[in-house]
N, CA, C and O atoms as CSV, one atom per row, in Angstrom:
chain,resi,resn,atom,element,x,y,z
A,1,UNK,N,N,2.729,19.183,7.979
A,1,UNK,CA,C,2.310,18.631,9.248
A,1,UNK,C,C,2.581,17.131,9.232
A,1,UNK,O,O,2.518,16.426,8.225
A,2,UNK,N,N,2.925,16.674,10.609
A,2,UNK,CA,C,3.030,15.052,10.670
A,2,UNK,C,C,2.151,14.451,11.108
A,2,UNK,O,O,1.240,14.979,11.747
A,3,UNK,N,N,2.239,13.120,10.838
A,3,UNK,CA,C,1.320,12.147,11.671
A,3,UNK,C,C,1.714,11.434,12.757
A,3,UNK,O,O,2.473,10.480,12.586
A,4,UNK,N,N,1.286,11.763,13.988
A,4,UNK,CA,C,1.732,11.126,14.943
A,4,UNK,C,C,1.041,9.985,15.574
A,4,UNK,O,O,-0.139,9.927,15.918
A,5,UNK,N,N,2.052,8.997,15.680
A,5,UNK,CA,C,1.680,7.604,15.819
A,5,UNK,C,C,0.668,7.210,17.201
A,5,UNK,O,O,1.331,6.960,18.207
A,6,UNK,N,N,-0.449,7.146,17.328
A,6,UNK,CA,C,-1.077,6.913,18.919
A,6,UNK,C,C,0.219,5.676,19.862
A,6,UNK,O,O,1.130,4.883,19.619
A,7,UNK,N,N,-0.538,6.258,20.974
A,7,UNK,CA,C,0.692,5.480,22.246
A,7,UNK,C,C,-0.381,4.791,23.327
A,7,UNK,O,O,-1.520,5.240,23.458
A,8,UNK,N,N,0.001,3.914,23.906
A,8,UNK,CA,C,-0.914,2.982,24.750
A,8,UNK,C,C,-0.605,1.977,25.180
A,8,UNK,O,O,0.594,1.728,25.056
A,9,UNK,N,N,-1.256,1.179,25.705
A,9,UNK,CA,C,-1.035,-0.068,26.029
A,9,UNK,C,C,-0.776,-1.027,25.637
A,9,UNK,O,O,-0.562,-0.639,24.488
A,10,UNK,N,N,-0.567,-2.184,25.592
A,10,UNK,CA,C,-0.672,-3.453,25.022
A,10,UNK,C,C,-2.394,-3.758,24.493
A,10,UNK,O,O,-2.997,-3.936,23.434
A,11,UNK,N,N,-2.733,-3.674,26.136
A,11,UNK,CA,C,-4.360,-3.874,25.791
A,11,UNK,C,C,-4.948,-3.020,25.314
A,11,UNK,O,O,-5.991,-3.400,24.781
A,12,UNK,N,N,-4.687,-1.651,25.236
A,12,UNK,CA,C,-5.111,-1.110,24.096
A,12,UNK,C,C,-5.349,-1.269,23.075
A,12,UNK,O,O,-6.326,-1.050,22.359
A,13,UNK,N,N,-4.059,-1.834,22.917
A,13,UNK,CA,C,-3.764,-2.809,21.151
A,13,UNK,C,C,-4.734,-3.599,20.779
A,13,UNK,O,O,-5.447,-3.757,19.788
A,14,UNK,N,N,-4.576,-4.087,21.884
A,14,UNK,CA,C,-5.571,-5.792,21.620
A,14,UNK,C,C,-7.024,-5.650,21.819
A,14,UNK,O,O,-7.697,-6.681,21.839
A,15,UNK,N,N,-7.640,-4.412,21.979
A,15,UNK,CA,C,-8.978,-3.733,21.997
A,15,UNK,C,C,-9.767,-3.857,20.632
A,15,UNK,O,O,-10.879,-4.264,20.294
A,16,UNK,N,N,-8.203,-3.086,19.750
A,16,UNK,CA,C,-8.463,-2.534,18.380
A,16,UNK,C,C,-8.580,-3.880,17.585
A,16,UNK,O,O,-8.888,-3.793,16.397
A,17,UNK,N,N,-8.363,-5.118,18.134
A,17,UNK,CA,C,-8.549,-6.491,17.118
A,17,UNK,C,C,-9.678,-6.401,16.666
A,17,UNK,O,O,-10.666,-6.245,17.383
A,18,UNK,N,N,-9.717,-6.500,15.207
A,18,UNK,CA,C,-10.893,-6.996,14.572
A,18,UNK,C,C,-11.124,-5.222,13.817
A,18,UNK,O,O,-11.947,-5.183,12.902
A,19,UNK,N,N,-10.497,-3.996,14.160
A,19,UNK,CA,C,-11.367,-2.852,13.948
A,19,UNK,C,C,-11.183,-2.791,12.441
A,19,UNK,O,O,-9.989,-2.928,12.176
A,20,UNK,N,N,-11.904,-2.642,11.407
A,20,UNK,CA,C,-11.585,-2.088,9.947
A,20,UNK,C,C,-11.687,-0.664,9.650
A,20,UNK,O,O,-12.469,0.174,10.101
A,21,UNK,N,N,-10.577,-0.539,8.655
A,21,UNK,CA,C,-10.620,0.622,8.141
A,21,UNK,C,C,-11.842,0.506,6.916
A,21,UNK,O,O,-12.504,-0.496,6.643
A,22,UNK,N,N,-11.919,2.001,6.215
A,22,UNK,CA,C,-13.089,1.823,5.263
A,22,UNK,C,C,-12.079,1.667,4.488
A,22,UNK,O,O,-10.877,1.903,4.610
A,23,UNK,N,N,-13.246,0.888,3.009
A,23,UNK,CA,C,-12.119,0.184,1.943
A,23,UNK,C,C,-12.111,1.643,1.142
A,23,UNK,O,O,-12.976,2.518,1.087
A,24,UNK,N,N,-10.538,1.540,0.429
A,24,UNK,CA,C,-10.037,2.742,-0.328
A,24,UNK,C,C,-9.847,2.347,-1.409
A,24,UNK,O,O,-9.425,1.224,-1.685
A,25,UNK,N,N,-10.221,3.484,-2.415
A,25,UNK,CA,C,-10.000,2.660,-3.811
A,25,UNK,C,C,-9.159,4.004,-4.425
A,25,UNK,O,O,-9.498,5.159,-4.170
A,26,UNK,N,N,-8.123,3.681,-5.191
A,26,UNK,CA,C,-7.074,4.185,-5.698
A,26,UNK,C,C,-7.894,5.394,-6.426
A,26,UNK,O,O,-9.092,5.286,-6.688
A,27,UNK,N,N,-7.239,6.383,-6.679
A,27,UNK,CA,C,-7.764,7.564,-7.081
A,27,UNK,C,C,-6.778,7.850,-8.979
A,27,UNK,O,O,-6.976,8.870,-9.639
A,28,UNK,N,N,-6.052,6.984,-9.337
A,28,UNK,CA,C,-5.398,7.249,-10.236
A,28,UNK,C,C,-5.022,5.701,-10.546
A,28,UNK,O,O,-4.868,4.833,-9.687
A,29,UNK,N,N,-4.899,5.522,-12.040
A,29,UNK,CA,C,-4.959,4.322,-12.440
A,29,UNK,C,C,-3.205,3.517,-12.655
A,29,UNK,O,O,-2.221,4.252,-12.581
A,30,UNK,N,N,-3.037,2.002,-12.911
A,30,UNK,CA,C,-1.265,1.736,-12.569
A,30,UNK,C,C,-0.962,2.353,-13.741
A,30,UNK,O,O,-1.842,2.789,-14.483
A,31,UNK,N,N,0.397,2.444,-14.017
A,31,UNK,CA,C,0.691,3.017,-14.580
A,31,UNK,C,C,2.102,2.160,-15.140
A,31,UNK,O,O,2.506,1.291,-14.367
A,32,UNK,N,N,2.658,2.299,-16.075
A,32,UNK,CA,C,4.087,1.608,-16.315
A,32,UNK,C,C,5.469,2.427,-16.155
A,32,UNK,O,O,6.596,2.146,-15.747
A,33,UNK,N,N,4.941,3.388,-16.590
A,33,UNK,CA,C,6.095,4.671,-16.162
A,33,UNK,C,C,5.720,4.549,-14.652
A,33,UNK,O,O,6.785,5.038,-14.276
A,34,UNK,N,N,5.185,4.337,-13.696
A,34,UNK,CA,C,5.837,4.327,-12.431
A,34,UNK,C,C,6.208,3.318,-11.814
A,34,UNK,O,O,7.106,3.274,-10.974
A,35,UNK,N,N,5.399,2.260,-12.272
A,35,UNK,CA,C,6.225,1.118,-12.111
A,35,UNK,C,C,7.685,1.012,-12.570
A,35,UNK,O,O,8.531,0.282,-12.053
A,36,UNK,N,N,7.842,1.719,-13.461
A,36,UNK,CA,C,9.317,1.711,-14.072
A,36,UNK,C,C,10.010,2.074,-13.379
A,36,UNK,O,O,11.031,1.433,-13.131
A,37,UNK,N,N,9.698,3.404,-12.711
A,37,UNK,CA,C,10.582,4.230,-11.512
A,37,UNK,C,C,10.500,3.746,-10.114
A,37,UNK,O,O,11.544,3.946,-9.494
A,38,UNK,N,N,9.284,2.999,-9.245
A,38,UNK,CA,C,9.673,2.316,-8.359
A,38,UNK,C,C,10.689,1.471,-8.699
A,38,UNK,O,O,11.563,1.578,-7.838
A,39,UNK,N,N,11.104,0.404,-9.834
A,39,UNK,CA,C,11.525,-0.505,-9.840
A,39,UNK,C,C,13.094,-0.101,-10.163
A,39,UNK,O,O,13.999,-0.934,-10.129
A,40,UNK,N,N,13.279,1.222,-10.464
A,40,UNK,CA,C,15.011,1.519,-10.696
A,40,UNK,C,C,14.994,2.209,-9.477
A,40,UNK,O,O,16.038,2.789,-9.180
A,41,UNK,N,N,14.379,2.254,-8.975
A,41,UNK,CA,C,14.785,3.294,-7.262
A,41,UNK,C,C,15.275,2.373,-6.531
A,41,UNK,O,O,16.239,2.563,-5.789
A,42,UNK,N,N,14.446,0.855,-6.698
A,42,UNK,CA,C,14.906,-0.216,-5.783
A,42,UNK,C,C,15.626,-1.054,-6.267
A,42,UNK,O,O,15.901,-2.124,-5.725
A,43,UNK,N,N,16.108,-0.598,-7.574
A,43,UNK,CA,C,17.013,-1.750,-8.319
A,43,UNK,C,C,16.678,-3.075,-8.730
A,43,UNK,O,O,17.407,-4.060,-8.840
A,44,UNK,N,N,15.235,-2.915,-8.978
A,44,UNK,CA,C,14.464,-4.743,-9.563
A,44,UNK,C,C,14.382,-4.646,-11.045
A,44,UNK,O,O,13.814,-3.972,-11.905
A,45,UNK,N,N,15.105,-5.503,-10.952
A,45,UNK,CA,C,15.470,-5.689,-13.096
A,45,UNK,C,C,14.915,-7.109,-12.839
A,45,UNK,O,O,15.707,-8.006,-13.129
A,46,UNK,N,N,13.355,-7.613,-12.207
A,46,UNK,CA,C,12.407,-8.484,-12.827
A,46,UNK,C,C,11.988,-8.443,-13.751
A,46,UNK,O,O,11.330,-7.418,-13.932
A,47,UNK,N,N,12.049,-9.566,-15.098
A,47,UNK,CA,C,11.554,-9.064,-16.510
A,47,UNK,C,C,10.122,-9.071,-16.370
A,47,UNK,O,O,9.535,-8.824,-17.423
A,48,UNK,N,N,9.234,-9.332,-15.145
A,48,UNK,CA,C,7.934,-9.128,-15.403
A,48,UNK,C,C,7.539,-7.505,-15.167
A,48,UNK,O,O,6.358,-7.191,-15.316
A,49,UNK,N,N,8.521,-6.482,-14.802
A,49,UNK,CA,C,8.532,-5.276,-14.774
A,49,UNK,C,C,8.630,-4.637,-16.005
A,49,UNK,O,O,7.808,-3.839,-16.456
A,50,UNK,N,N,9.815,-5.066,-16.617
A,50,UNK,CA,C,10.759,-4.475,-17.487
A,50,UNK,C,C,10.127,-4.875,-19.089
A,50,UNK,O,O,9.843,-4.001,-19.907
A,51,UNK,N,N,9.984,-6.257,-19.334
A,51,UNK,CA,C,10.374,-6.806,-20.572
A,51,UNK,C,C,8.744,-7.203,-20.803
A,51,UNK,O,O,8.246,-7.994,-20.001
A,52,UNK,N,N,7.980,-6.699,-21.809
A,52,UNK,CA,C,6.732,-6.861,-22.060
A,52,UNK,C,C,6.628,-7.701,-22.922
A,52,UNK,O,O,5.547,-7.641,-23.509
A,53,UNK,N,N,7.387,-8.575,-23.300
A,53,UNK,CA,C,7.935,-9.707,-24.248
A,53,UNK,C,C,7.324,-11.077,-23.179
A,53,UNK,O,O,6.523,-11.998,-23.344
A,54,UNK,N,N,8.175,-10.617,-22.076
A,54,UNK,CA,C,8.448,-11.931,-20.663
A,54,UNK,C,C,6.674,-11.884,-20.146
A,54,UNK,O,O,5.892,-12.822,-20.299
A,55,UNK,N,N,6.348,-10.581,-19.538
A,55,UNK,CA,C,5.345,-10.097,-19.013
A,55,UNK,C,C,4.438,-10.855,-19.772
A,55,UNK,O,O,4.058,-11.906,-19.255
A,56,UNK,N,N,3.847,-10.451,-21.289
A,56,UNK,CA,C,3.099,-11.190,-21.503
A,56,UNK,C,C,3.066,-12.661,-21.474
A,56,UNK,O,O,2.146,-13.278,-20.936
A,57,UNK,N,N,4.000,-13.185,-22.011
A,57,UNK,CA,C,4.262,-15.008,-22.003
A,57,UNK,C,C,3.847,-15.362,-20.368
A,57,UNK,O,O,3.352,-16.447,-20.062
A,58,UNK,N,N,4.082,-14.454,-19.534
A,58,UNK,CA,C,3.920,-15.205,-18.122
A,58,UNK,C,C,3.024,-15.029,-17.344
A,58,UNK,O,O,2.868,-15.795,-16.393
A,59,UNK,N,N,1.963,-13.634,-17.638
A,59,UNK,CA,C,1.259,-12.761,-16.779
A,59,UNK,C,C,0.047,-12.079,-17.683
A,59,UNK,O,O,-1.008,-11.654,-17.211
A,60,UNK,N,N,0.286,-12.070,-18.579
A,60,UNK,CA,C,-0.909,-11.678,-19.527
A,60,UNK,C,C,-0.651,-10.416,-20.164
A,60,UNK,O,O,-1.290,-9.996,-21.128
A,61,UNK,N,N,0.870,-9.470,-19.265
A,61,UNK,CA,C,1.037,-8.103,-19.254
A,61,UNK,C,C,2.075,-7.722,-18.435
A,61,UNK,O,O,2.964,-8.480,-18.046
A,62,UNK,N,N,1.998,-6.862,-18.240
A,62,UNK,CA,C,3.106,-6.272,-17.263
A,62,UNK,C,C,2.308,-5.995,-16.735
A,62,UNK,O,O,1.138,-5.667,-16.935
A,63,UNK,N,N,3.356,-6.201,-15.492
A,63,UNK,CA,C,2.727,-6.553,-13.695
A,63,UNK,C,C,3.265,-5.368,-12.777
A,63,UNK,O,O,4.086,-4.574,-13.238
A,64,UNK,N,N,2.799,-5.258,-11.485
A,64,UNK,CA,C,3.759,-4.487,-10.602
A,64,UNK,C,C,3.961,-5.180,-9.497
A,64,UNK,O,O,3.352,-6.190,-9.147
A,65,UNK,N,N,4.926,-4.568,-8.878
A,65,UNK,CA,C,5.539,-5.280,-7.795
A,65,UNK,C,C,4.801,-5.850,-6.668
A,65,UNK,O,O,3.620,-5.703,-6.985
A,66,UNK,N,N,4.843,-6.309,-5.748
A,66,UNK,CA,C,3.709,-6.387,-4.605
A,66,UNK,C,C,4.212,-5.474,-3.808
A,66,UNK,O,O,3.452,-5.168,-2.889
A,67,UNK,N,N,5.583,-4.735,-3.840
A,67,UNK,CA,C,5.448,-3.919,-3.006
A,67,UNK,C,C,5.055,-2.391,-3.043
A,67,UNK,O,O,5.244,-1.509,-2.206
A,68,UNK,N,N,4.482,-2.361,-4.208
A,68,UNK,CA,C,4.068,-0.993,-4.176
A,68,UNK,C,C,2.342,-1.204,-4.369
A,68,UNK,O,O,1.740,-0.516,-5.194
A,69,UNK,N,N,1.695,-2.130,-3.596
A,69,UNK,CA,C,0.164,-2.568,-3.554
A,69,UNK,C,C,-0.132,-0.944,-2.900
A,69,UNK,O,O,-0.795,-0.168,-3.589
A,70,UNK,N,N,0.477,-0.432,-1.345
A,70,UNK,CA,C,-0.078,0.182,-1.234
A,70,UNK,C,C,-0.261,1.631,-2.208
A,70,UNK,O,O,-1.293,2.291,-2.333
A,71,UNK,N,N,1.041,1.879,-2.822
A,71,UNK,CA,C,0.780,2.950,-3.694
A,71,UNK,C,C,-0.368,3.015,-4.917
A,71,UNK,O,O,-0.722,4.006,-5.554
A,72,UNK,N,N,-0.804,1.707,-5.025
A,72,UNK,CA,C,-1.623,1.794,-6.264
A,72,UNK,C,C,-3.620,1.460,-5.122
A,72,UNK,O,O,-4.692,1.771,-5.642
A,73,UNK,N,N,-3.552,1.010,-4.097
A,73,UNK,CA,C,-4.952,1.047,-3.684
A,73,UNK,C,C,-4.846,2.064,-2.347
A,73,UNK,O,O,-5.700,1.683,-1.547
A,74,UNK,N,N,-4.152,3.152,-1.846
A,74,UNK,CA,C,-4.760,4.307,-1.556
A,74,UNK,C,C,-4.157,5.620,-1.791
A,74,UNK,O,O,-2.976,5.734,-2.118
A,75,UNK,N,N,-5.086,6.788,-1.602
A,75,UNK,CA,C,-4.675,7.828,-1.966
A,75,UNK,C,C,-4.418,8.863,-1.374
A,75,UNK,O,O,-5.120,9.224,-0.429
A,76,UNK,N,N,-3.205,9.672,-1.855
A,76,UNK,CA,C,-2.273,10.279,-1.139
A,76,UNK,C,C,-2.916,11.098,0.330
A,76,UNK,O,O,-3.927,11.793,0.430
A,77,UNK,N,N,-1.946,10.725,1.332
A,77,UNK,CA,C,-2.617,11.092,2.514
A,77,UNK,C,C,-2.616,12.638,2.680
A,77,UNK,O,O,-2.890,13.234,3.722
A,78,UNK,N,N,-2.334,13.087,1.720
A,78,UNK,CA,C,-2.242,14.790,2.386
A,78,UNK,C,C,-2.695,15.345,0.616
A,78,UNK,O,O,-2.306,14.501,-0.191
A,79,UNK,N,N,-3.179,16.163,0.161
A,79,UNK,CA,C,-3.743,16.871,-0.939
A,79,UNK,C,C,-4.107,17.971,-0.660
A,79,UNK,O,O,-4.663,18.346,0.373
A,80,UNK,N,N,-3.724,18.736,-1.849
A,80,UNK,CA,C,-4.394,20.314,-1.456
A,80,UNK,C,C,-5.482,20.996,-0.852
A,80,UNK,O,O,-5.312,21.993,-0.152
A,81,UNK,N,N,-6.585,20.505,-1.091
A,81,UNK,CA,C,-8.346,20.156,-0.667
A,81,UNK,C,C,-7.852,20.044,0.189
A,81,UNK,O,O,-7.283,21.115,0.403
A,82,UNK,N,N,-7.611,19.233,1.092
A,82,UNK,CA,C,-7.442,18.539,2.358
A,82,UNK,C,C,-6.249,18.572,2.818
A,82,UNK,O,O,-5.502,17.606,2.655
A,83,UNK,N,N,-5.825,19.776,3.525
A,83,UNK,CA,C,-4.740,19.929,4.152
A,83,UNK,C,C,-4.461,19.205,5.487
A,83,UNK,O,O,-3.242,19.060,5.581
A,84,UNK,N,N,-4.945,18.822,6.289
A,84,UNK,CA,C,-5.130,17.701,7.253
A,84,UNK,C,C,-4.557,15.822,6.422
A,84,UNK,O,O,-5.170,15.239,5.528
A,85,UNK,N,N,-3.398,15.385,7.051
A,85,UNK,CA,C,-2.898,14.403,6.371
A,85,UNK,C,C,-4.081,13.189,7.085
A,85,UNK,O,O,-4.464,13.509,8.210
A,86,UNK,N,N,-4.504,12.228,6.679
A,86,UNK,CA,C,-5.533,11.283,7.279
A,86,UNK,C,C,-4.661,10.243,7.712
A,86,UNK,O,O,-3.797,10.078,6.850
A,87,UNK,N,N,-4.535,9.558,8.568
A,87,UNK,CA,C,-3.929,8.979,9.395
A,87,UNK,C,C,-4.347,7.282,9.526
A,87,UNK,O,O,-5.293,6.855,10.188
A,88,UNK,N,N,-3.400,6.465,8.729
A,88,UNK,CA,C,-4.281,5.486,8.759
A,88,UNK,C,C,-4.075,4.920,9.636
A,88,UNK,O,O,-3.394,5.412,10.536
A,89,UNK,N,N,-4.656,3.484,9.727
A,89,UNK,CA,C,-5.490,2.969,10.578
A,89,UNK,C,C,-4.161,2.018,11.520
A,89,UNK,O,O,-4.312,1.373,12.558
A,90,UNK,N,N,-2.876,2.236,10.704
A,90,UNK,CA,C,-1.506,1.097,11.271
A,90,UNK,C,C,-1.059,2.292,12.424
A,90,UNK,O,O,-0.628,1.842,13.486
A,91,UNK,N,N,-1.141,3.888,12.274
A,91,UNK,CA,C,-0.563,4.630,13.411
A,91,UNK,C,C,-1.516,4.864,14.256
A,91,UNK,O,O,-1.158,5.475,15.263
A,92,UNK,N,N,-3.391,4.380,14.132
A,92,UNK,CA,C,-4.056,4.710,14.722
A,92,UNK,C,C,-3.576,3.507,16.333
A,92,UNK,O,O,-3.870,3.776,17.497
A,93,UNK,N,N,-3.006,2.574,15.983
A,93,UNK,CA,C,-3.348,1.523,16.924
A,93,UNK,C,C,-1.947,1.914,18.556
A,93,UNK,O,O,-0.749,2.121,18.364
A,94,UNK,N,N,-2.569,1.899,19.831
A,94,UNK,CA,C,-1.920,2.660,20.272
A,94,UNK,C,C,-0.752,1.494,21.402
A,94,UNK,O,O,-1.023,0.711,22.312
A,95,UNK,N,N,0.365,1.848,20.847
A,95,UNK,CA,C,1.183,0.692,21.111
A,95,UNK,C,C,2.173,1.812,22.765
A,95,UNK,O,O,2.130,3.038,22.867
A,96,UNK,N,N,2.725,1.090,23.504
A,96,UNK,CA,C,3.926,1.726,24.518
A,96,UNK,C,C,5.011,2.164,23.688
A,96,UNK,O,O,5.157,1.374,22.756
A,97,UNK,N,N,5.912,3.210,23.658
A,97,UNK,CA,C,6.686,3.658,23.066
A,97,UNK,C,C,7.824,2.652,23.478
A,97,UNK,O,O,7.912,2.310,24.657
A,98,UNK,N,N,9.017,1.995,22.181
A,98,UNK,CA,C,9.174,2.451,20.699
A,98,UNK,C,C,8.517,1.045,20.247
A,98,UNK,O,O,9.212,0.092,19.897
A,99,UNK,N,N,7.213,1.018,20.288
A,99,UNK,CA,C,7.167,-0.311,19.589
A,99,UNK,C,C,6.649,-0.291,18.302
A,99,UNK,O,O,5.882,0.625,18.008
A,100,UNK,N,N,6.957,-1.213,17.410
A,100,UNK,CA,C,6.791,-1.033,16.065
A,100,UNK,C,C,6.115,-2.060,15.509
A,100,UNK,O,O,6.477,-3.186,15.848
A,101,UNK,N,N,4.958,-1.930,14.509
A,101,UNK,CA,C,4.703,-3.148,14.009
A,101,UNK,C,C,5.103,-3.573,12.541
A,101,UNK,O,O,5.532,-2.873,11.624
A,102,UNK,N,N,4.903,-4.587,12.577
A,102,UNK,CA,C,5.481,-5.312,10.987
A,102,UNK,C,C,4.535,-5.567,10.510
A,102,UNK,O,O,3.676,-6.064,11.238
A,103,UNK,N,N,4.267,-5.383,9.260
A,103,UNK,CA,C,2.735,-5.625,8.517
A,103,UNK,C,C,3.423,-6.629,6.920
A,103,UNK,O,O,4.350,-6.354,6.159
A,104,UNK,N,N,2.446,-7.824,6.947
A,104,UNK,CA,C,3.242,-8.479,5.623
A,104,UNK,C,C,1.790,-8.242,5.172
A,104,UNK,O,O,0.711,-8.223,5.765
A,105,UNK,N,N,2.242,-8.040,3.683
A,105,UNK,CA,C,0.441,-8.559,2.469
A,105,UNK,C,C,0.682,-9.662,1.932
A,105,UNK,O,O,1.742,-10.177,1.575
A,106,UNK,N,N,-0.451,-10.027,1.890
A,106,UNK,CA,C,-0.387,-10.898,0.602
A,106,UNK,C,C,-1.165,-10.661,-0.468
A,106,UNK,O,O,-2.350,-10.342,-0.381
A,107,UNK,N,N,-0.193,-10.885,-2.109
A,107,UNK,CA,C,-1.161,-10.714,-2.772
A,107,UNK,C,C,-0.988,-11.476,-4.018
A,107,UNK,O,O,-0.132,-11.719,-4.870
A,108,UNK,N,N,-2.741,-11.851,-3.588
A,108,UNK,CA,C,-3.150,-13.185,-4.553
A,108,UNK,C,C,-3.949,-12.946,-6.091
A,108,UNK,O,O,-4.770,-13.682,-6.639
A,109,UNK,N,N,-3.315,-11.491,-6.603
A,109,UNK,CA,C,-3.971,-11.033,-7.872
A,109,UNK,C,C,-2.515,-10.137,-8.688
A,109,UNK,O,O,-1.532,-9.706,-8.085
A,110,UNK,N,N,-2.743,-10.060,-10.009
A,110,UNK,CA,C,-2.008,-9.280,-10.702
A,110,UNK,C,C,-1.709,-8.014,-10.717
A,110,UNK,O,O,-0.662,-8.168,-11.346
A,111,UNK,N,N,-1.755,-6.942,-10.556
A,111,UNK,CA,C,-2.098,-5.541,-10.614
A,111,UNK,C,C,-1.122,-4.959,-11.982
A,111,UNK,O,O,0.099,-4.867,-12.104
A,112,UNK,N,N,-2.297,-4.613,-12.955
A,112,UNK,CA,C,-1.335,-4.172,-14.408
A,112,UNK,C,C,-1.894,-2.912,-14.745
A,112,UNK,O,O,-3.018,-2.554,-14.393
A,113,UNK,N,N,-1.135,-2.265,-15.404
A,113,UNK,CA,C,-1.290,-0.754,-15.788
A,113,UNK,C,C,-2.659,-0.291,-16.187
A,113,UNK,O,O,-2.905,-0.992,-17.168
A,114,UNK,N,N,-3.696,0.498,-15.980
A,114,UNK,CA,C,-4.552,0.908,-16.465
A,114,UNK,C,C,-5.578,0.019,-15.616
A,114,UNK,O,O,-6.702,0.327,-16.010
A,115,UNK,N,N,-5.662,-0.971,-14.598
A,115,UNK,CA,C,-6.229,-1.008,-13.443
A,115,UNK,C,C,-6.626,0.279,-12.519
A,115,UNK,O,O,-6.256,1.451,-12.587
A,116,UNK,N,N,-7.551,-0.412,-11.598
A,116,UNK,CA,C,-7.243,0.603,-10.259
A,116,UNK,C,C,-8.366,-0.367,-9.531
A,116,UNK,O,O,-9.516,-0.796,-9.631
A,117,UNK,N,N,-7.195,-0.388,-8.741
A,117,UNK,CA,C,-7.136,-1.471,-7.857
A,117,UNK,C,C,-8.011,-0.601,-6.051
A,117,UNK,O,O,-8.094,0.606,-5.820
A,118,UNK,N,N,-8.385,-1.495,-5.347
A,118,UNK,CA,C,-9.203,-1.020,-4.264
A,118,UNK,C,C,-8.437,-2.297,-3.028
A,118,UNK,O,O,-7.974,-3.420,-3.225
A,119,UNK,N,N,-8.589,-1.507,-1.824
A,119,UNK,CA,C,-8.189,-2.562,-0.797
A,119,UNK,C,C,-9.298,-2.742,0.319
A,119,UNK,O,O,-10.423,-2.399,-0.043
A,120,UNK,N,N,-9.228,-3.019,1.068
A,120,UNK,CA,C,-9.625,-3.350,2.465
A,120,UNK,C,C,-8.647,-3.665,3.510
A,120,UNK,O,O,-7.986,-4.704,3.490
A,121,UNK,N,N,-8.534,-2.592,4.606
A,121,UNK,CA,C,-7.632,-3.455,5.262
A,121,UNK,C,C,-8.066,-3.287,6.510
A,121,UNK,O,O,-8.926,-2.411,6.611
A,122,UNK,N,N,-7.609,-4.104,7.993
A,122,UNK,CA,C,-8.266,-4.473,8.932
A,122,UNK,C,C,-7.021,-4.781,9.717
A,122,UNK,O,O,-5.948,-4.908,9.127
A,123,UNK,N,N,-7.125,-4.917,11.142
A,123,UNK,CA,C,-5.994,-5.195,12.135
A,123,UNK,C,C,-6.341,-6.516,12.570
A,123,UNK,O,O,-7.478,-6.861,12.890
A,124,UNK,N,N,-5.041,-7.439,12.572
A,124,UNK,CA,C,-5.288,-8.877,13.118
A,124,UNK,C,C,-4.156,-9.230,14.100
A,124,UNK,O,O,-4.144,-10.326,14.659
């Protein structure tokens, strides 16, 4: 089954300012073997990925990417238990068709293997 994106207004949109999602906390801890495999899928030969030599001298450890924040603070939207996929809170917001939004993170912490990391996120 898919998730289909809500549709609406502008002011619709601008209703949902301020709404939060509940905070999610990762259900499985980082890992280096997947960091390994995000990082050859996308072709990042950063030695703070790769080289635990570099990693430590610079980071304390090996690090992961910032772009896989969301893979490591929530959890998978569809699971056996729960056949209904949960729909977060970026397709909840109901935009006029085809509009799309751009979402940047920032992130101002390390995330290293054997963490598990939690988010909060909110519409601005």
């Amino acid at each position: 089954m898919s998730v289909r994106l809500a549709e609406g207004s502008y002011e619709d949109a601008r209703a949902m300012i301020g709404t939060r999602a509940e905070v999610e906390f990762a259900d499985h801890a980082v890992t280096w073997a997947l960091i390994k495999y995000f990082c050859a899928m996308v072709q990042d030969s950063n030695a703070s990925y790769w080289d635990p030599d570099f990693a430590e001298a610079q980071w304390g450890g090996i690090v992961s990417p910032p772009a896989m924040l969301l893979t490591w603070v929530m959890a998978p939207d569809w699971q056996p238990q729960s056949p209904e996929p949960k729909t977060l809170l970026l397709a909840r917001i109901p935009l006029p068709d085809p509009t799309v939004i751009s979402v940047e993170t920032d992130t101002w912490w390390t995330c290293q293997p054997a963490s598990r990391p939690s988010s909060a996120k909110a519409t601005s």
